[in-house]
C-alpha positions in Angstrom: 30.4 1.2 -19.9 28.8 -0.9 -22.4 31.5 -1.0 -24.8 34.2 -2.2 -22.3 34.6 -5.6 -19.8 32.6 -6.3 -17.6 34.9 -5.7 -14.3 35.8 -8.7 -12.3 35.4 -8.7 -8.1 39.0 -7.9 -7.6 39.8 -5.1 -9.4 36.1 -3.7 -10.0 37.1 -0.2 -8.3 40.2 0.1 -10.7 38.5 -0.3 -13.7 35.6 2.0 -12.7 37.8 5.0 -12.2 39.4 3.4 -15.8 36.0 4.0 -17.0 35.3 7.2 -16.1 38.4 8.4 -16.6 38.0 6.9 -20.3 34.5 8.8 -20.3 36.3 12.1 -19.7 38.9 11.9 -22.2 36.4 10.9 -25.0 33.7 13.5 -24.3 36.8 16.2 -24.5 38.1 14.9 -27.4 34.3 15.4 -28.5 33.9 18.8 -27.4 36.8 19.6 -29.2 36.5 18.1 -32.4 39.3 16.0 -32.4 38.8 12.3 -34.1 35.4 12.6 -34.6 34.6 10.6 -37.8 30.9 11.9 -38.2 28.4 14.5 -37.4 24.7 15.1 -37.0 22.9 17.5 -37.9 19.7 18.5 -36.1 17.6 21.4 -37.3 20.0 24.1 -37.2 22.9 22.6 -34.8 25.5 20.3 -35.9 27.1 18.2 -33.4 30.8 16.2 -34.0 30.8 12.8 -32.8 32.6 9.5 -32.7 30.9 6.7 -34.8 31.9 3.8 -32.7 30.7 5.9 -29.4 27.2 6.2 -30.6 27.2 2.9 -32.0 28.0 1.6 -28.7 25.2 3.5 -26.9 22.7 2.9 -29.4 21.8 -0.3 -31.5 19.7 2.5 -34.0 23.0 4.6 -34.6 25.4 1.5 -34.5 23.1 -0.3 -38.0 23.4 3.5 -39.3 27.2 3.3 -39.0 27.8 -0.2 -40.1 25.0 -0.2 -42.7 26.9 -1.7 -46.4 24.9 1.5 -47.8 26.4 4.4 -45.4 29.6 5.2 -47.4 32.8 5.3 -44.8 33.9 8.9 -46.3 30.2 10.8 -45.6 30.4 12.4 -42.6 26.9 14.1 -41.9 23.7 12.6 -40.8 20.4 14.6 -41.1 17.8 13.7 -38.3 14.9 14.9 -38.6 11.8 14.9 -36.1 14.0 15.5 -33.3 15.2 18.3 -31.2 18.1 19.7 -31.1 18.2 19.7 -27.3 17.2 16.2 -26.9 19.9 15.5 -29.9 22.2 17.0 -27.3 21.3 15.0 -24.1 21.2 11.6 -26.3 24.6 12.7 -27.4 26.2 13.6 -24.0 24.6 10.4 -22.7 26.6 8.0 -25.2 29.8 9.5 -24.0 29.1 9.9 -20.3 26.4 7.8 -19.0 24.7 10.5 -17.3 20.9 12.2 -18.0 18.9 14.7 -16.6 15.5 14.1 -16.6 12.8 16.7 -15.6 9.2 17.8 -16.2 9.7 19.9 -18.9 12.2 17.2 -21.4 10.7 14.1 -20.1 8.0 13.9 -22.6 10.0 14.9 -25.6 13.3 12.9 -24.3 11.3 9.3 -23.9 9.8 9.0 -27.1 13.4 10.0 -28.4 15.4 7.6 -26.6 12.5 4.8 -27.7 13.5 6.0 -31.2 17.1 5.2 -31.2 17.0 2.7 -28.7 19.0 4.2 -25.8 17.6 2.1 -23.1 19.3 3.6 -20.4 17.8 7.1 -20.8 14.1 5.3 -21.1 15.2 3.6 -18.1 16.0 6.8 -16.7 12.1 8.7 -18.0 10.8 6.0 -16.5 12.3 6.3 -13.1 11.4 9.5 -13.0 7.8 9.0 -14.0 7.3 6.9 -11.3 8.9 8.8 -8.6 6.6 12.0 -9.8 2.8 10.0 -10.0 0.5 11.5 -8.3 -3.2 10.9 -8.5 -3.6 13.8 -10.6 -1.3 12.2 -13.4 -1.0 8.7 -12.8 -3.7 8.2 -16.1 -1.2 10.1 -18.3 1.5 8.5 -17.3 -0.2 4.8 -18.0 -1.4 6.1 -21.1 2.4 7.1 -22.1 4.0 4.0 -20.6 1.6 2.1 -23.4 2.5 4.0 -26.2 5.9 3.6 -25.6 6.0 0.0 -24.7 7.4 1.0 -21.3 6.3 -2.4 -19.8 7.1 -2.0 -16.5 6.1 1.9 -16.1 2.8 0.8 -17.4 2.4 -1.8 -14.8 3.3 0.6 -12.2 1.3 3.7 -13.0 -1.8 0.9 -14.0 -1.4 -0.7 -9.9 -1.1 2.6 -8.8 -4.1 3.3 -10.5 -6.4 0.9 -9.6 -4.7 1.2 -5.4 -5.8 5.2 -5.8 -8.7 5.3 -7.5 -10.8 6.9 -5.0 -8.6 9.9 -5.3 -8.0 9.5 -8.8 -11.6 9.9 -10.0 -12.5 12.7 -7.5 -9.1 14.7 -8.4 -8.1 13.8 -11.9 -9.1 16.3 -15.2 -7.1 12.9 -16.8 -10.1 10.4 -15.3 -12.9 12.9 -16.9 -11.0 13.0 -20.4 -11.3 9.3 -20.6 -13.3 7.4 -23.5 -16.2 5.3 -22.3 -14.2 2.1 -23.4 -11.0 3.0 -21.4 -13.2 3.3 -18.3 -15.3 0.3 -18.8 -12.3 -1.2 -19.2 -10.8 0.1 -15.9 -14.1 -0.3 -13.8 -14.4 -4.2 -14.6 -11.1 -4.9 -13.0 -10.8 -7.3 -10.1 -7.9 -5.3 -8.5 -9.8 -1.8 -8.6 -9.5 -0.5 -5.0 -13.0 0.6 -4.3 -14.8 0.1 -0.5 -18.1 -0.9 -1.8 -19.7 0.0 -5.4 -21.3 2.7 -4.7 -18.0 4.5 -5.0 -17.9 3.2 -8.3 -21.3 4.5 -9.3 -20.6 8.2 -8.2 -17.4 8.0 -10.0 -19.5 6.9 -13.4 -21.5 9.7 -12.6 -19.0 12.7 -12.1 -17.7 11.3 -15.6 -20.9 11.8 -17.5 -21.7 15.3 -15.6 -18.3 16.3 -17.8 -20.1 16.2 -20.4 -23.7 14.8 -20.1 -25.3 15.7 -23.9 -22.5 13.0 -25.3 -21.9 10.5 -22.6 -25.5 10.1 -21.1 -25.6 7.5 -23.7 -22.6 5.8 -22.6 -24.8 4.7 -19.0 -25.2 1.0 -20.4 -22.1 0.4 -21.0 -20.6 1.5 -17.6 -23.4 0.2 -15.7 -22.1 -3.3 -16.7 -19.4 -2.7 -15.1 -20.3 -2.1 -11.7 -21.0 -5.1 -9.0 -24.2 -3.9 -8.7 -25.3 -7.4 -7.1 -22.4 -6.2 -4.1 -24.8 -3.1 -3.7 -27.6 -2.8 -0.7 -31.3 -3.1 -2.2 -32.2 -0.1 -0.7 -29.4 2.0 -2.8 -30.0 0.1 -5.5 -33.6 0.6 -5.7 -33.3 4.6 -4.2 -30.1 5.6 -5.9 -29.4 3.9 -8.9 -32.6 2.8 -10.3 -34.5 5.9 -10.8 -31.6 8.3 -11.9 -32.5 10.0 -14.8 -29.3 8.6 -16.8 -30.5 5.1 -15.7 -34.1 5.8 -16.2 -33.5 7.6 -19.7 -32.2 4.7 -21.2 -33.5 2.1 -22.9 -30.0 -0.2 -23.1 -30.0 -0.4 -19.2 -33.8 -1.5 -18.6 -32.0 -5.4 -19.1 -29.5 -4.7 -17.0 -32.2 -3.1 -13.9 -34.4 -6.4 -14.3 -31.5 -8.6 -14.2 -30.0 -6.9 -10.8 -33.6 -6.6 -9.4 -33.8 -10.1 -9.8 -30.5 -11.2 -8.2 -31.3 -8.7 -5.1 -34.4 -10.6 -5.1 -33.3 -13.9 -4.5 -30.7 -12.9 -2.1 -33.8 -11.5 0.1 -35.8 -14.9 -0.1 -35.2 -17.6 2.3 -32.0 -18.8 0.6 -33.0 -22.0 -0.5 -33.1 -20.5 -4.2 -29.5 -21.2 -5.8 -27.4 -18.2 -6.4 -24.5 -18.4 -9.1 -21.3 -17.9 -6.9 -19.6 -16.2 -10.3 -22.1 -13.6 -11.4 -20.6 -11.2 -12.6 -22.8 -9.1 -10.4 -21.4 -9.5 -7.1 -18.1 -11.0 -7.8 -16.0 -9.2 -5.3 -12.7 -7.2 -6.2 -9.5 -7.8 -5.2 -7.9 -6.1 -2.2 -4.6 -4.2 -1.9 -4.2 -4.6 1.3 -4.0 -7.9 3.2 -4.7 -7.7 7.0 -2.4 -10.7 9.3 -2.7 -11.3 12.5 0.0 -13.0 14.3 -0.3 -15.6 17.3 -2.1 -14.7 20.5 -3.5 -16.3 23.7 -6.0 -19.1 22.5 -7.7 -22.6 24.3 -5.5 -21.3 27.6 -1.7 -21.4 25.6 -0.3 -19.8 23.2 -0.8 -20.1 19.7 1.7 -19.8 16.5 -1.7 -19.2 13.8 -1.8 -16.5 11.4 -4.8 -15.6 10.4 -5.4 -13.4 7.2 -8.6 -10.8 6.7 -10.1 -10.5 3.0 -11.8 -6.9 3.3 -13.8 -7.2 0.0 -14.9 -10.6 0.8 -15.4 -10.0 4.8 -13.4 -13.2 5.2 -10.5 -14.9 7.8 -8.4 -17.0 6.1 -6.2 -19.2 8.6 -2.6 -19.0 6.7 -0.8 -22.3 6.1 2.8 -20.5 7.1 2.9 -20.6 10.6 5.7 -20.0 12.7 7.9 -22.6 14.4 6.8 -21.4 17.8 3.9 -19.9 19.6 4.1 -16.4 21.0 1.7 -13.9 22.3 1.7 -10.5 24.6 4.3 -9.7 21.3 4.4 -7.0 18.9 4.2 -6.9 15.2 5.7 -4.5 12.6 5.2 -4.4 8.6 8.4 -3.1 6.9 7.6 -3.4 2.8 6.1 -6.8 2.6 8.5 -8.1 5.3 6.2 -9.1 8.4 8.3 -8.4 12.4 7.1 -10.6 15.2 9.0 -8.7 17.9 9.3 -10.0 21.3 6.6 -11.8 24.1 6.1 -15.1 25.7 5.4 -18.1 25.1 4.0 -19.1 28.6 7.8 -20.3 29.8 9.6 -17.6 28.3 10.0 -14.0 28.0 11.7 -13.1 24.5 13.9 -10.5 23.0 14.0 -12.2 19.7 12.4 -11.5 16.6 10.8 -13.1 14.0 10.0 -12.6 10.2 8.1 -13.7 7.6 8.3 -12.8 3.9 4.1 -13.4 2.9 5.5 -13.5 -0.9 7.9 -16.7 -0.2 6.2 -17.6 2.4 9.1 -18.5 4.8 10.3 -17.4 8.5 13.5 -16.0 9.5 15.4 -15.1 12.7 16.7 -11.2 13.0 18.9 -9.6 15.1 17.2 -9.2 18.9 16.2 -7.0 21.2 18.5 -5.8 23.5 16.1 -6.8 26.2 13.3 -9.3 26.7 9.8 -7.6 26.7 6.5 -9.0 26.8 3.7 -6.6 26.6 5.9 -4.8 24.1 4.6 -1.7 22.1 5.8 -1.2 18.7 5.3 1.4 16.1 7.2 2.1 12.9 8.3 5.4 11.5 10.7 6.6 8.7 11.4 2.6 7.5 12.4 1.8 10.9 10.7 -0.2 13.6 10.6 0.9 17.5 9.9 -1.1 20.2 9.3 0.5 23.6 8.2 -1.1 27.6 7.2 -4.2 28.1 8.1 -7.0 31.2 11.2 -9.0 30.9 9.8 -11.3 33.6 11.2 -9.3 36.4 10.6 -5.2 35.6 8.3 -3.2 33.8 11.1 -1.4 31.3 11.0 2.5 30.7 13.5 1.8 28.2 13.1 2.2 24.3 15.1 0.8 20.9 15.0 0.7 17.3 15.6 -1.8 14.6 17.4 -0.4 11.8 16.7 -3.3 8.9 19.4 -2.4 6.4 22.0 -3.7 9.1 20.4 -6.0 11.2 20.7 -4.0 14.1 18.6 -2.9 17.2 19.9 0.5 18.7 18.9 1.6 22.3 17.2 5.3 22.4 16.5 7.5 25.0 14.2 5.7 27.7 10.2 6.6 28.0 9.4 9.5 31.0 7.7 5.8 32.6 8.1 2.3 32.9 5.4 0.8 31.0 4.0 -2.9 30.3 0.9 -3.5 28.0 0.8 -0.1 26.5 0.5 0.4 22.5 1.8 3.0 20.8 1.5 4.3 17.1 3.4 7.1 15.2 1.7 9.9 13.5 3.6 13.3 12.0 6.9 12.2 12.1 6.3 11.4 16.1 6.1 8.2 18.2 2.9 8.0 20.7 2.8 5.2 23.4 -0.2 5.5 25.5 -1.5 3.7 29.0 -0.6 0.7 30.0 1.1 -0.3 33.3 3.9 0.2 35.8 3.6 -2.9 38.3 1.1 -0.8 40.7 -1.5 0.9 38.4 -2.9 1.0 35.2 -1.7 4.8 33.4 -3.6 7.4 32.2 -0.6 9.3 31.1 0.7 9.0 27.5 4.0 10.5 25.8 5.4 11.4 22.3 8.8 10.8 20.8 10.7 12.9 18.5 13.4 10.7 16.6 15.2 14.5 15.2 16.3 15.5 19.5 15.9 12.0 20.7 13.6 13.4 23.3 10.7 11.9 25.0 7.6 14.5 26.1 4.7 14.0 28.1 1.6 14.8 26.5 -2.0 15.8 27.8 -3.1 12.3 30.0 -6.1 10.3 28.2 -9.6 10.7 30.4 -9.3 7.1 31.4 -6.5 4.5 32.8 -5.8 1.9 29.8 -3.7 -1.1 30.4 -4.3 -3.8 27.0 -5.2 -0.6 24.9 -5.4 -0.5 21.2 -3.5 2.6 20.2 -3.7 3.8 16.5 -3.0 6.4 14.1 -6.2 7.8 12.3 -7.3 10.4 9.7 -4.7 13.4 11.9 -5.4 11.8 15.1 -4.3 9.3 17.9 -6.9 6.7 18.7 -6.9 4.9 22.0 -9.4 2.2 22.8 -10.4 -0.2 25.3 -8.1 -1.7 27.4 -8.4 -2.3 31.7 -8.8 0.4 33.9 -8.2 -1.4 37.0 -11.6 -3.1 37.6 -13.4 -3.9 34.2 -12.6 -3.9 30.6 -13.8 -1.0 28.7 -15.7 -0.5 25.4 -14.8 3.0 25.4 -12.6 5.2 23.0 -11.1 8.5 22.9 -8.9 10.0 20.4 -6.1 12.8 20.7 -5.9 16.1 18.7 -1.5 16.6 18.7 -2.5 20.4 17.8 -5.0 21.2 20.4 -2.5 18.4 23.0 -6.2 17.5 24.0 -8.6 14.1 24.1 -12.2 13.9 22.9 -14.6 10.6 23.5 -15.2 8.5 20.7 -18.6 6.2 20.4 -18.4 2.9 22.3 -17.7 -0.4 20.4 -20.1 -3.3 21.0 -17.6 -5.3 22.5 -15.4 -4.5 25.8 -11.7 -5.5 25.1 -8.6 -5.5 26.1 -5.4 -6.9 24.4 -6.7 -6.8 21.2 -5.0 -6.1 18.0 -5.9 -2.9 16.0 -5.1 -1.8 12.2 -6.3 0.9 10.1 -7.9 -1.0 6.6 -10.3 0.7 4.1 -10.1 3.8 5.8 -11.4 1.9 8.6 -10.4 1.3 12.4 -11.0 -2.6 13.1 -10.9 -3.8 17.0 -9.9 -7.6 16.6 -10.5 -10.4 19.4 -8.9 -9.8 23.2 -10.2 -10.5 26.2 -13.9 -9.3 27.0 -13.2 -9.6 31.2 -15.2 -12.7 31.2 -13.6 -14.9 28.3 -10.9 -14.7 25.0 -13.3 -13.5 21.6 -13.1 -14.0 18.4 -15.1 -10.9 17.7 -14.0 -8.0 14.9 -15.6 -4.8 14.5 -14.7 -1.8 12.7 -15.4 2.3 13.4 -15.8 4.6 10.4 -14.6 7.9 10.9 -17.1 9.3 8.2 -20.1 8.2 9.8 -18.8 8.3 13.2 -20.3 4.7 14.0 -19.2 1.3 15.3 -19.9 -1.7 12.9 -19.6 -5.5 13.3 -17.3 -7.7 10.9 -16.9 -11.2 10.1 -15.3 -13.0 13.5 -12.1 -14.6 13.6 -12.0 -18.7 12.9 -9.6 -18.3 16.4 -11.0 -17.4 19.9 -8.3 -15.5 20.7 -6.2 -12.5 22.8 -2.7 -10.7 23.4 -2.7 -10.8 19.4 -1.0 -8.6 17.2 -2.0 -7.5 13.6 -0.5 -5.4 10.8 -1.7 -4.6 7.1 0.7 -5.8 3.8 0.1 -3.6 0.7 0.6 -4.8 -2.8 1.3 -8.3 -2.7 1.9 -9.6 -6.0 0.9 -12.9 -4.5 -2.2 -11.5 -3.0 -4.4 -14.5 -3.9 -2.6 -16.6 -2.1 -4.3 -15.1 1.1 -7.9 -14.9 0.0 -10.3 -17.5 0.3 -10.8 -19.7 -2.8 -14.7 -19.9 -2.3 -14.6 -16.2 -2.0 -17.4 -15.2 -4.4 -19.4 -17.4 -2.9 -18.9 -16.4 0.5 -20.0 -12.6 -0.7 -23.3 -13.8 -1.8 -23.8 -15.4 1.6 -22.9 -13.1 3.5 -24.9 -10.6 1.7 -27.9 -12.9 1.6 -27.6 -13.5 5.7 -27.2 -9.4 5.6 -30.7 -8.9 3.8 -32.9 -11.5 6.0 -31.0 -9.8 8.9 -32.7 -6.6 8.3 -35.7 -8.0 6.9 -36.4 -9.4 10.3 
């Protein structure tokens, strides 16, 4: 309670119950009317309360009460501008510390508690905001948070924002009732969370199609906004050039010679100087930063973290590396907290794990594994991190745990159906899948699922092909399983499994065969990074898109390099700590090389 001492250590769980037994008596004493000193009046309803109650609760009520001018013998206070039913929950609140928020008060009961300053029930509005933000109201919400001065809500709901808004502009009636200024505003931001800038030009589209006789005009404006220099030339010039809202107007012919220009001297020979800053094709800012963790490199292993910039198609090597070298391990992402769980370091098998925090940068030891295992698969699910198989340097290990982070504690669960080594597993639909791999005589075709609510391990319909090093990954409802050593040669091959149907279909073949590779799911995208070819360790990345159905080649690692493992942070708050500092530079180069590329 605000109004009493703070309790100390010792006797914290005596003067709680004090507290709220002190709540109790004061709220009846309310409700019945006894020693109140004052009442409000609200519309129709009058409510009895203790002056030095609200006071406490409220720095509005308590200059009210103490105010030279308020005589001590009046007794009523008119409110106006305020419920009655939001008088009540303000009320009950100053005596018992407790609110209800929902749907239908929230918007009346925030800009009420903002009124008389009763911080904890904004707290509380706030809260609940951001547990309900969808993409449908996540603009409303920001738009709120602002008016209200709701700092933090606003930064929230404005992240959440620009992390959605794919989905926001496509599903939001909020993103169409926008001014042109509000969206300009939102579609020159660094941190919005677009895959390329054509996605931005459909979304300027859909907002003029609202209402096309008013905002037509508006085309200018929002055409500044876009990176149109991060555009292809043959969109550019097919798409965006001759659209009528584009053609129509006179304000955007500047901006169409200016862009012409730039795509221009990107498609000469290079030797005409690009500014790295333009505006143009400065790149935005990712949410999501791709690591990849240690590896088999140069013949040893290596302790080299590696970070991918999507936007500026870009490996960073990361100055906080780990103490030690490991590879054949796993890796887990729980919040922004990075697992480096088990494998060897060429002497030793491990059972220990690793973390690193990527926002203060430093490395800790956890609790270990229960058993050493190299060629470990790992999967998370439900905030919890599983680790299954692997070699301990004498048996391939049926046998299966989970680490439980809020007590340090690894758990053994029911083993796998097989012993498995250099498997990879994934979890989909509230469901662990660990597929292929090998038992010490074969490489397995056979794959199963684990259900964390019975504890039970089932076998599941057997992939088309035997796939030791396999890259197993969850993907748009499906279970994708890729490459990997069937025995005789590594494979470029993919297939991907349908849980409903308990079936497998063939996937197009990547460029590269691999096995032990790492695999992540970024942009909507599947990337295939590095492994081991059957001839030598690569450095190679490429990336399938589910929407076109096609393979397609990304920047290579600066680190030849296999038995890696990768996983994806979201929201870093430190994010530019892991992109490259020449990064707008690098875009115009690499879209430069792209355009002579397909000019030859």
């Amino acid at each position: 309670m605000e109004w009493e001492e703070s309790p100390t250590s010792s006797s914290a769980s005596v003067e709680n119950k004090y507290s709220a037994h002190s709540c109790n008596i004061l709220n009846e004493l309310r409700k019945s009317g006894q020693l109140t000193d004052a009442v409000i009046k609200v519309e129709s309803q009058v409510f009895p309360i203790h002056r030095a109650i609200l006071s406490a609760c409220s720095p509005y009520f308590r200059a009210l009460f103490t105010n030279e001018m308020f005589a001590t013998n009046r007794r009523e206070v008119v409110i106006p501008g305020v419920s009655a039913d939001v008088m009540k929950t303000i009320i009950d609140y100053s005596y018992t510390r407790q609110v209800d928020v929902t749907a239908e008060n929230v918007e009346l009961l925030l800009p009420a508690a903002d009124q008389f300053h009763v911080n904890g029930i904004v707290k509380a509005c706030c809260d609940f905001l951001a547990s309900q933000m969808v993409a449908e109201n996540c603009i409303g919400i920001y738009k709120f948070a602002k008016a209200y001065f709701c700092h933090n809500l606003e930064r929230i709901s404005f992240r959440y924002l620009m992390h959605n808004y794919c989905k926001v502009c496509t599903q939001s009636n909020e993103f169409l009732q926008l001014n042109a200024e509000e969206l300009a505003e939102m579609l020159s931001r660094d941190e919005l969370n677009v895959k390329n800038e054509e996605l931005v030009f459909d979304s300027v589209l859909r907002w003029i199609d609202y209402d096309p006789e008013r905002r037509r005009n508006c085309m200018a404006k929002l055409l500044r906004s876009i990176r149109l220099g991060l555009l292809s030339t043959q969109y550019f010039v097919e798409k965006v050039k001759p659209h009528p809202y584009v053609k129509e107007s006179e304000n955007c012919k500047p901006i169409i010679i200016e862009t012409l220009k730039f795509l221009y001297d990107l498609d000469m020979d290079g030797k005409e100087e690009i500014d790295p800053v333009n505006q143009l094709a400065r790149p935005r800012v990712p949410h999501e930063i791709l690591f990849v963790v240690g590896g088999w490199s140069g013949g040893s292993p290596t302790n080299i973290v590696e970070t991918y910039d999507t936007r500026a198609d870009k490996w960073i090597i990361c100055e906080a590396m780990d103490t030690g070298p490991r590879a054949y391990h796993g890796t887990a992402c729980l919040g922004n907290v990075i697992y480096i769980i088990g494998g060897f370091d060429g002497m030793e098998y491990f059972n220990s794990v690793r973390c690193f925090d990527p926002v203060s940068k430093t490395w800790a030891e956890v609790a270990p594994m229960n058993a050493k295992r190299c060629y470990v698969s790992t999967a998370t699910l439900d905030g919890l991190i599983y680790a299954m198989g692997g070699y301990d340097g004498h048996n391939r290990q049926n046998t299966a745990e989970r680490y439980f982070p809020q007590n340090n504690q690894w758990s053994l669960i029911q083993p796998m159906t097989h012993q498995r080594s250099d498997a990879s597993a994934t979890s989909l639909s509230g469901r662990i899948y660990i597929c292929g791999g090998f038992n010490g005589q074969e490489c397995l075709l056979n794959a199963e699922a684990y259900d964390p609510n019975t504890n039970q391990w089932t076998m599941i319909a057997p992939m088309r092909n035997r796939r030791s090093g396999v890259g197993v990954i969850a993907y748009r409802d499906h279970v994708f399983a890729l490459g990997g050593f069937n025995g005789i040669s590594r494979m470029n091959t993919g297939e991907k499994y349908n849980p409903v149907k308990d079936s497998w279909t063939s996937l197009p073949e990547m460029y590269s065969p691999r096995s032990n590779f790492a695999v992540e799911v970024l942009d909507d995208m599947i990337f295939a990074i590095g492994g081991f070819n059957g001839m030598t360790t690569i450095f190679n990345v490429e990336c399938y898109d589910g929407t076109t159905d096609e393979w397609y080649d990304a920047t290579d690692m600066n680190l030849y390099r296999s038995a890696l493992s990768a996983c994806v942070v979201t929201g870093l708050p430190n994010v530019y700590d892991y992109l490259h500092r020449d990064r707008d530079k690098d875009v115009v180069e690499k879209k430069r090389a792209r355009a002579q590329n397909n000019a030859e």
